[in-house]
N, C-alpha and C positions, 0 to 999 in steps of 0.2 A: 403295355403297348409294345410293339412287335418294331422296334425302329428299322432292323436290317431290312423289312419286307417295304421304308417310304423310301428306300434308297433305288436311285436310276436304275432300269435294267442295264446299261450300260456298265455301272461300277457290280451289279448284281453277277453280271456274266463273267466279269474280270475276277470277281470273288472264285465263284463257279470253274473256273479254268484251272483254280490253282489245286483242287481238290481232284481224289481217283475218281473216274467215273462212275462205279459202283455208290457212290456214298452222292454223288450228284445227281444221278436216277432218282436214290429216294428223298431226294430234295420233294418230288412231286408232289407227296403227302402233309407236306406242311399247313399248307392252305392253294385255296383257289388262284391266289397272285402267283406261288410257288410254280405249279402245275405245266405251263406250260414256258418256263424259265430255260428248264433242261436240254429242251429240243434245239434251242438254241448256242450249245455253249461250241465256240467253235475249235476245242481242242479237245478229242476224247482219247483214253489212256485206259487197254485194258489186259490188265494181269491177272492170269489164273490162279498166279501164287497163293493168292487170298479166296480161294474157292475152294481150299483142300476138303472142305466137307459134306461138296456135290459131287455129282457124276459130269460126263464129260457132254451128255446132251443136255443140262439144264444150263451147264455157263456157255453153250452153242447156241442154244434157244436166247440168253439174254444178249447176248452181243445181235444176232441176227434180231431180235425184237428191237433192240438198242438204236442200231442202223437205219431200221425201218422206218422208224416213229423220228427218227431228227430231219427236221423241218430247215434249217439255216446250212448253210456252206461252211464243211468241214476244212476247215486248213492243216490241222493234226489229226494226224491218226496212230496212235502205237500200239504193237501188239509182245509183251512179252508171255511165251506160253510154254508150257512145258505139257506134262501128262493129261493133262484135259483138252488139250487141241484135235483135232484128226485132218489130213491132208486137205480131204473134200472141204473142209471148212475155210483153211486158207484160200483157198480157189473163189468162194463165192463172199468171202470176206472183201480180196481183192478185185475183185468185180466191183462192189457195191463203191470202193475207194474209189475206182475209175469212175463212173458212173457221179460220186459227188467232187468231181476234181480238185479232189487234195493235191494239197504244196505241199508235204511235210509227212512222207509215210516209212514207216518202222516197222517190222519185222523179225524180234528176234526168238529165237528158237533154245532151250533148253535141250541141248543135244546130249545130255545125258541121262536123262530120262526116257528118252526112247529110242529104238533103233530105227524107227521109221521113217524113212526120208521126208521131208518137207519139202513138194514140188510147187516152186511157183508159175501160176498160170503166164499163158504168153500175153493175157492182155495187159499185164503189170507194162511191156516193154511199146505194146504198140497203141494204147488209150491213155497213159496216163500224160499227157504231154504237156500239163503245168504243173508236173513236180517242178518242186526247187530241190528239197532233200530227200535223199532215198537211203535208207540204212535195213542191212542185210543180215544176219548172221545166223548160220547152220541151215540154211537155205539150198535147195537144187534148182538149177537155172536149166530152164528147156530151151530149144533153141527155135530158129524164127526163121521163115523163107527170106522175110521182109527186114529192112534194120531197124533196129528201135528207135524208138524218136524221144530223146529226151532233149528239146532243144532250149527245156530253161534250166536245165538241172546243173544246180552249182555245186550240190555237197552229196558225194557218194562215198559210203561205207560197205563194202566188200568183206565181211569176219567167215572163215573156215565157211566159202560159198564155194559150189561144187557146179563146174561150167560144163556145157558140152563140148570145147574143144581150146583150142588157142584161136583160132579164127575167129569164134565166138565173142571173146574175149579185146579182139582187135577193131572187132565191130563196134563194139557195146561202146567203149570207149573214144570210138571214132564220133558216135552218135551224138556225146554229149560237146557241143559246141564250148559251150559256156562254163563249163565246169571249171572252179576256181579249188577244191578241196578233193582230196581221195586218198581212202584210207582201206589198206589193204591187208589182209593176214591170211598165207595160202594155208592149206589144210591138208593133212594125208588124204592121198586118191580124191585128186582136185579136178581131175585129167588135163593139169599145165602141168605144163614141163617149164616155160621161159614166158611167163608174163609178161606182155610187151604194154608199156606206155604210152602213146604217142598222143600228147594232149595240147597244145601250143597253149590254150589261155589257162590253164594252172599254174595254180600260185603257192600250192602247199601239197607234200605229197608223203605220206607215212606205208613203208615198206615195208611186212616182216613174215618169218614164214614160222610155223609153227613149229614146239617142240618134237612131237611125234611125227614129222615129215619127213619121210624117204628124199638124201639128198645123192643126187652125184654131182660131176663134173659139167652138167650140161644142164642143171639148176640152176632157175635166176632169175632177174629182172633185167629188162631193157627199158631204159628209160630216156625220152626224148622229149622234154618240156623247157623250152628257153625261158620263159618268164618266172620262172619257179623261183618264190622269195624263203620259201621253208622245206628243209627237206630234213626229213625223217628213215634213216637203214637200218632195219635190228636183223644182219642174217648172222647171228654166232654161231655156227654150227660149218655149213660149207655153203658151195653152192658162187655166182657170182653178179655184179649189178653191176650192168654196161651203162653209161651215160651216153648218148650220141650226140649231144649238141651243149655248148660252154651255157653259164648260167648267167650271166652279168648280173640280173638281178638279185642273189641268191644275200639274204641275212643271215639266215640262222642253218646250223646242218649239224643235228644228231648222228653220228656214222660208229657204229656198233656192229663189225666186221671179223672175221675168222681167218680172213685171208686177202690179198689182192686186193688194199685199198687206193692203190695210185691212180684208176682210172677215176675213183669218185674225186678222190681232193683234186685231179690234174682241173676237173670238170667246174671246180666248187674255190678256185683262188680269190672270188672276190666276196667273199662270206663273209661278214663280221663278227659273230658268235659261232665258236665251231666245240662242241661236245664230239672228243675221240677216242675209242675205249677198240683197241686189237691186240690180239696174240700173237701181229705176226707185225714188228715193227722197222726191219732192216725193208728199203727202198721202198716205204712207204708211201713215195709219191716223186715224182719223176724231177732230176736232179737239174734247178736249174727255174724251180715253179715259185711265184714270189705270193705272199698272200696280204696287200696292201692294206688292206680295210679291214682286217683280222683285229678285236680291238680284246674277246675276250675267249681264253683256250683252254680248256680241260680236257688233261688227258690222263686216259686209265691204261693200263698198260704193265705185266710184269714178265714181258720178253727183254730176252738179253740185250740188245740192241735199245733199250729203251733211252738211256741217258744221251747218244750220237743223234735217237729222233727229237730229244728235247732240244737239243744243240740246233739242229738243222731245223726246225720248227723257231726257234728264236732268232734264228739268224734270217729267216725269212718272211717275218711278221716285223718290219718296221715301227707297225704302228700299236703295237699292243700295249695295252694295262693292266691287262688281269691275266693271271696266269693261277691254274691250279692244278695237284699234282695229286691224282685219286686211287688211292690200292695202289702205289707207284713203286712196287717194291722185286726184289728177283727170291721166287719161290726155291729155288732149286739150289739147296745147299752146295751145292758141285760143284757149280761155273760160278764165276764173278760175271759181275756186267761190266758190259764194255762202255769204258770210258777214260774220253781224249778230252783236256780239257783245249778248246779252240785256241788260235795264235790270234784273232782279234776277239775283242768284245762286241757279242750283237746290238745294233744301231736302238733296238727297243729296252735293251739294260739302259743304256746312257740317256736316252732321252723321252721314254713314254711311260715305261712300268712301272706300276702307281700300288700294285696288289698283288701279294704270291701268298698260296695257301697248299700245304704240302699234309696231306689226309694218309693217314697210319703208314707215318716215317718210322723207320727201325733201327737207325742209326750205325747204318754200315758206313765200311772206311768209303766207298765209293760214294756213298749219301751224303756224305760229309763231306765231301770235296765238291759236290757240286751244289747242296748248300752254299759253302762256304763263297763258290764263284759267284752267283748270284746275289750274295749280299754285300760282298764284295764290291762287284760292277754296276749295282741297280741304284744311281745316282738319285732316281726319282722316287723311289721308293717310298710310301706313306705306311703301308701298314704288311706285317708277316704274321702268318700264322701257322705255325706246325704242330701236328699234333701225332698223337701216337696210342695203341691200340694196347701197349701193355700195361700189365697191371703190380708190375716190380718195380717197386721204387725206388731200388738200387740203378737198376737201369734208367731208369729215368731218368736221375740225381746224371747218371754218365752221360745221355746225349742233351739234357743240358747245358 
């Protein structure tokens, strides 16, 4: 007896949802109850990957057959496609999206498999108006008389997407009212120069620009989101990210910088989780900026200046616990790192720091002095941990 076929359609189609759509298609052959099960499943998922052994118009013909014959309200739709897609396809793929007004469309493009651009139609920007999420990547974005309306859209994903201008781009972003998420990574020959953000209801925002991107002086982000509780920078390379307005809400801040990180931390003092990894650590952030709510700190760092930012970072987090010290080491057999030990002890040694973890320590005279201060002064202290990356046990046995 066949029990999976006495189960609800309801638990049938939850089944159904967790499966590729290919293999949920030929659900239909099972029996007569199966048949028209498929038409209804309301998240459908379709990867070329798993077609290497057709042509490009037989997995064209199933998706457009696919589309045709679903009967129930699409809420998902994803598209990951490489060498079996063709432009025209995406065009009337996302037609048929608008048309069943999906919440939840994806888009992503094998851009290594073909040099042919992927153009998205304009009606993605001017029909689809109950998206909630919209994810992008290796995409060309055409542009609009009209502005797009995405006025339920909370989660936008931006991967090496090719705009037609900066104004474009100032639009697009204007459009989405309610947008709570945005995640962005600019791409060689993007035609942006300075990405502008200006989003007030964002709450999380992931910035980064590609390896292969031509950077100068006049590369960047500008970013203007007061409610912003997550903030995400990966620009290692050059390039700069304006903040225009203070953050109060801000928790957590990734900042993974090449240069000129003081306007972010000036923007970002009331952070409580701050990941901070730069090559460039002398006047890090403007003298005089206090980070109260700072409870946990890791920083990567092996510019000379690095042990004066640990100092001036300790002395300006009152309230920290955790501290950790990642690649924290000076490459450059040549110089020593500078280092003053302070005339007070910072207020978070004596009264909050609870955690110090110090990731491939090498045991120089200056490591060892500020070690030593630390252990020294960190009255609260529950647990240390140091570790080290060599594999001489003589050495070892030494910073022991």
């Amino acid at each position: 007896m066949d029990r999976i076929s006495q189960l609800s359609d309801t638990l049938l189609l939850r089944i159904l949802s967790e499966l590729p759509t290919a293999e949920v298609v030929e659900t239909m052959v099972l029996s007569k109850r199966w048949l028209p099960l498929w038409k209804s499943v309301p998240h459908i998922d379709f990867d070329d990957d798993i077609y290497e052994d057709i042509d490009t118009g037989r997995f064209s013909r199933f998706v457009d057959r696919s589309l045709i014959l679903h009967k129930a309200p699409i809420e998902t739709l994803h598209f990951e496609l490489t060498k079996t897609s063709t432009v025209d396809d995406i065009g009337v793929w996302i037609e048929m999206a608008v048309q069943r007004h999906v919440r939840d469309l994806s888009i992503y493009i094998d851009c290594t498999s073909s040099t042919t651009p992927v153009t998205v139609p304009r009606s993605l920007y001017t029909g689809c108006g109950m998206l909630v999420t919209l994810k992008l990547k290796s995409v060309t974005l055409t542009d609009a008389s009209t502005l797009p309306t995405f006025s339920t859209l909370k989660y936008l994903f931006l991967l090496f997407v090719k705009y037609p201008g900066e104004e474009f781009v100032r639009r697009l972003l204007f459009s989405c009212g309610v947008l709570e998420h945005l995640d962005v990574e600019l791409c060689f020959d993007d035609n942006v120069t300075i990405f502008t953000v200006k989003v007030p209801s964002l709450k999380s925002a992931t910035l980064r620009k590609s390896k292969d991107r031509y950077i100068d002086d006049e590369d960047g982000f500008v970013l203007d989101a007061p409610s912003l509780e997550l903030l995400d920078v990966y620009n290692s390379t050059a390039g700069f990210c304006t903040i225009e307005s203070a953050m109060p809400n801000i928790v957590k801040a990734n900042v993974v910088v090449n240069h000129g990180p003081s306007e972010i931390l000036s923007a970002i003092t009331s952070v409580k989780r701050l990941y901070l990894c730069l090559s460039y650590a002398k006047d890090a952030y403007p003298v005089g900026s206090v980070f109260p709510r700072l409870v946990c700190l890791t920083i990567c760092t092996s510019e000379i200046e690095c042990f004066n930012l640990l100092m001036c970072l300790l002395r300006d987090s009152p309230s920290l616990k955790s501290l950790k010290l990642q690649l924290f080491c000076i490459r450059d057999q040549g110089q020593r790192s500078c280092w003053n030990e302070p005339s007070s002890v910072p207020a978070c040694l004596l009264s909050s720091l609870e955690t110090f973890e110090w990731v491939n320590y090498e045991g120089t005279e200056e490591e060892k002095e500020v070690v030593a201060f630390i252990l020294r002064s960190g009255r609260c202290l529950k647990k240390v941990n140091i570790s080290s990356e060599t594999t001489d046990s003589d050495k070892k046995l030494e910073m022991l």
